[in-house]
C-alpha positions in Angstrom: 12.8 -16.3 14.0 14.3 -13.9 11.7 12.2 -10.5 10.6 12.5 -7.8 8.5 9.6 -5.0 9.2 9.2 -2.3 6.8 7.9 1.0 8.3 6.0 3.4 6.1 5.6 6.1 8.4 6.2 9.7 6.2 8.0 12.3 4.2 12.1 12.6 4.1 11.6 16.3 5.4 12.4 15.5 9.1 9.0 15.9 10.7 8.0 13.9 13.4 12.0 13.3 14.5 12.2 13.1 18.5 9.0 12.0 18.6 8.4 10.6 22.1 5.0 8.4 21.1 7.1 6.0 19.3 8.1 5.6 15.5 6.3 8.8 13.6 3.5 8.9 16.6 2.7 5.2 16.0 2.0 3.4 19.5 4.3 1.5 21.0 2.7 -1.0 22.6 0.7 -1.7 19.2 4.5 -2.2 17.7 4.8 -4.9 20.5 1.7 -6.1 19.6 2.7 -6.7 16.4 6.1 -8.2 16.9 4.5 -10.8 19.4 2.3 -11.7 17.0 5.2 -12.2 14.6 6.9 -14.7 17.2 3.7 -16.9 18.3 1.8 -17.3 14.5 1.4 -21.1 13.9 4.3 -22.1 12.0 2.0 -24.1 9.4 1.6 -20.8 8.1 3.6 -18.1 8.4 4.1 -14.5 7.6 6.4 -13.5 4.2 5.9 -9.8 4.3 4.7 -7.1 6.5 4.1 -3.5 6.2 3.3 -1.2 9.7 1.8 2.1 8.8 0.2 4.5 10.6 -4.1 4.3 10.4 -3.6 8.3 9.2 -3.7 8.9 6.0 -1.3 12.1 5.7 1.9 9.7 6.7 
């Protein structure tokens, strides 16, 4: 399997570095989530692109 994720997850002014809750406050286990889901899809049918954003709106 090769990936290539693109995370959308804010500004370029350095808020949000050294964030312990994961990338930008997005939960980790959700990234995992997501990943897995990436590894296991039915290979009839498979996934081109795709975007993880935080669900808030003021990313």
């Amino acid at each position: 399997m090769v990936a290539e994720q693109s995370f959308n997850v804010g500004g370029e002014d350095g808020e949000g570095e050294g964030e312990s809750s994961g990338v930008m406050g997005m939960d980790p286990d959700v990234l995992a989530q997501t990943y897995w889901y990436l590894h296991v899809q039915d290979r009839r049918a498979w996934t081109h692109e795709l975007d993880i954003r935080p669900s808030n709106p003021n990313f």
